[in-house]
N, C-alpha and C positions, 0 to 999 in steps of 0.2 A: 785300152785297159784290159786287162790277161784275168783280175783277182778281184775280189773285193768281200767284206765281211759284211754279215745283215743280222738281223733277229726278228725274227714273226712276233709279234705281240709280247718284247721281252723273251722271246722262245729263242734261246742259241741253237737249240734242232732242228734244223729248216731242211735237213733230208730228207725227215717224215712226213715233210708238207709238198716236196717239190719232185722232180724228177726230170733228167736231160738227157737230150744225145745230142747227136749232128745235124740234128735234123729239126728239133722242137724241146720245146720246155711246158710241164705240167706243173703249173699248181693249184692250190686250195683257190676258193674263188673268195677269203677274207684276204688274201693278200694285198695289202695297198696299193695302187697303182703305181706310186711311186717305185715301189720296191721291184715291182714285175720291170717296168720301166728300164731299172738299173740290171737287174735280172737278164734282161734281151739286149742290153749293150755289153753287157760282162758274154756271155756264152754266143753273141750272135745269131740268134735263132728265135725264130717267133715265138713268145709265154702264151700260153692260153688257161684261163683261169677257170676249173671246172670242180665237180664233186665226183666222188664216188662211194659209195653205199652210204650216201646222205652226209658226207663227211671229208673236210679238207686235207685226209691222210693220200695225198695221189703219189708219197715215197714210197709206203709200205704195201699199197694193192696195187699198183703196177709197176711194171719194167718191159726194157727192150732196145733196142738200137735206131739208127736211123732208118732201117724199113720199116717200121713200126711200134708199138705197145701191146704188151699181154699181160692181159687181165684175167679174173675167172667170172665165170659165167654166176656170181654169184651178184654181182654190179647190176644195177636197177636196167630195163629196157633204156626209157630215158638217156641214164650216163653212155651206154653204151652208144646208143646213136648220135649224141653230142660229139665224145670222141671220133666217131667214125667223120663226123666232117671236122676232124682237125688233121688225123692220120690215118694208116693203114692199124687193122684191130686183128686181134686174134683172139677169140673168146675161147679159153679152155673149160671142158666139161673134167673139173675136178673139186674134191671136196677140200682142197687149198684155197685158200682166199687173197690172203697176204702174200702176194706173187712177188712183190717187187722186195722181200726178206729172204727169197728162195731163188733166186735168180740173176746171176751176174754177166752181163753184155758187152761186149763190144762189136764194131763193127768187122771184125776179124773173128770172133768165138765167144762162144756164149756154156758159162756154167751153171749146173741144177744141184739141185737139191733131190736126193733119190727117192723123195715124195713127186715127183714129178717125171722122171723115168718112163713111164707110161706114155707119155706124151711127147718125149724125146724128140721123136722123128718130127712132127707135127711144128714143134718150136723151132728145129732147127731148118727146117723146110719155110717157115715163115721170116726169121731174121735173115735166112742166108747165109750160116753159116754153121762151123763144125760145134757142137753141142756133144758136152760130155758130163757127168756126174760127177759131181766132188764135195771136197767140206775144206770149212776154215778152223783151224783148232779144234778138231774133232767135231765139229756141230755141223751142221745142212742147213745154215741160215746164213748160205755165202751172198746173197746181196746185203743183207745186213750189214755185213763183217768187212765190206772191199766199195772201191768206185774204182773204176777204171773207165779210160779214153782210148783212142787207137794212138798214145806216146809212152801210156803206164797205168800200173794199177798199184793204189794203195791199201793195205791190208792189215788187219788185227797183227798185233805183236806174237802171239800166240802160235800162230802160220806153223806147221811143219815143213820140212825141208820136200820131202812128197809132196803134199798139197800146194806146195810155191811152184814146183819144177809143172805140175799138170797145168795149173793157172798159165804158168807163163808159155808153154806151148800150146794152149789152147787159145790164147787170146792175142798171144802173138806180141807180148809187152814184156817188158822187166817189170820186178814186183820188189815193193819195195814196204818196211813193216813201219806203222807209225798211230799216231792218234789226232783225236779230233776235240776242240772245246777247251783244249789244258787235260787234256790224259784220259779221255773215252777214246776208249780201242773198239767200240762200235761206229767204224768210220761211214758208213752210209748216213746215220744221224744227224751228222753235220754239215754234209759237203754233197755238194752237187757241183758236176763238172761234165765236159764236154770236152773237144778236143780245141777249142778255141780259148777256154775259160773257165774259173771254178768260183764259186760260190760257196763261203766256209761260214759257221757259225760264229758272232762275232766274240764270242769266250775263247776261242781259238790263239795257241801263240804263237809269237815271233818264229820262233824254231817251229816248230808244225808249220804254221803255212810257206816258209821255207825251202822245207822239206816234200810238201805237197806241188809246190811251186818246181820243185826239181824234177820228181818221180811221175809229171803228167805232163812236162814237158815244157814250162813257163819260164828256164832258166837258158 
């Protein structure tokens, strides 16, 4: 199985709760076992069910690829050493918190947000790959806005024809514009994926997951 649709507590935004790569999968620790369950046979990769600043948002404070997760140094002692025995960690000292709404990965190249510039080298020394600054429709909240796999990256309808060609030489994918849930263009929201598998929020339609289906490589 490549797909499948879920909802968190009737919640169709299960990107805010989750986060994947090649490597692992994070979520809130209210998530059902069942659903983690169905979660690691969709993406193929161990879930681990944890918190961060007291709270099951592990979409919006962290991101990163298969060599690891970056988070900010704002995450409790505790979280931070939990994670560290699940992956490798990179604790940024900056006054960003919500890293995983400013940071877009793959294991080929990884995009920021120019609140995070500063640190550039730092991130891109730790994923392993080329790190560049960019935005999605004008805005710096390119994890928010995109998910991408090392087969594609989907992206806010919004996208300028700039900001698609940097994406797509930086990450090494074709990029392709669409929505999540039946017409949120905030596609991180809803969609967790991996290169093996995605996980869509179950408000999601036919044509979108479709389309998701196509542009990360499932077709």
């Amino acid at each position: 199985m490549k797909l499948t649709t879920l909802n968190f507590e009737n919640n169709p935004n299960i990107g805010l709760f989750a986060v994947a790569t090649d490597g692992f999968c994070l979520t809130g620790k209210f998530i059902r076992d069942k659903d983690a369950e169905l979660m690691a046979s969709v993406l193929k990769v161990p879930v681990h069910k944890l918190s961060v600043l007291r709270t099951g948002f592990l979409g919006i404070f962290c991101a990163g690829n298969s060599r690891g997760v970056v988070v900010s140094d704002k995450l409790h002692d505790d979280e931070i050493a939990e994670l560290k025995k699940k992956t490798q960690v990179l604790v940024l000292d900056s006054k960003q918190t919500a890293i995983g709404n400013i940071l877009l990965a793959n294991d080929r190249g990884c995009i920021i947000s120019k609140e995070l510039e500063p640190l550039r080298n730092q991130i891109s020394k730790f994923l392993g790959v080329e790190t560049r600054v960019g935005t999605i429709a004008g805005l710096d909240l390119v994890g928010s806005l995109a998910v991408a796999n090392s087969n594609g990256c989907l992206v806010h309808k919004a996208i300028t024809e700039k900001e698609k060609a940097l994406i797509e030489k930086t990450l090494g994918v074709s990029l392709m514009q669409s929505s999540i849930n039946f017409g949120n263009q905030w596609i991180r929201s809803g969609l967790v994926a991996n290169s093996n598998g995605f996980v869509a929020g179950d408000q999601t339609s036919g044509p979108e997951l479709g389309l998701i289906s196509e542009t990360l490589g499932f077709l």
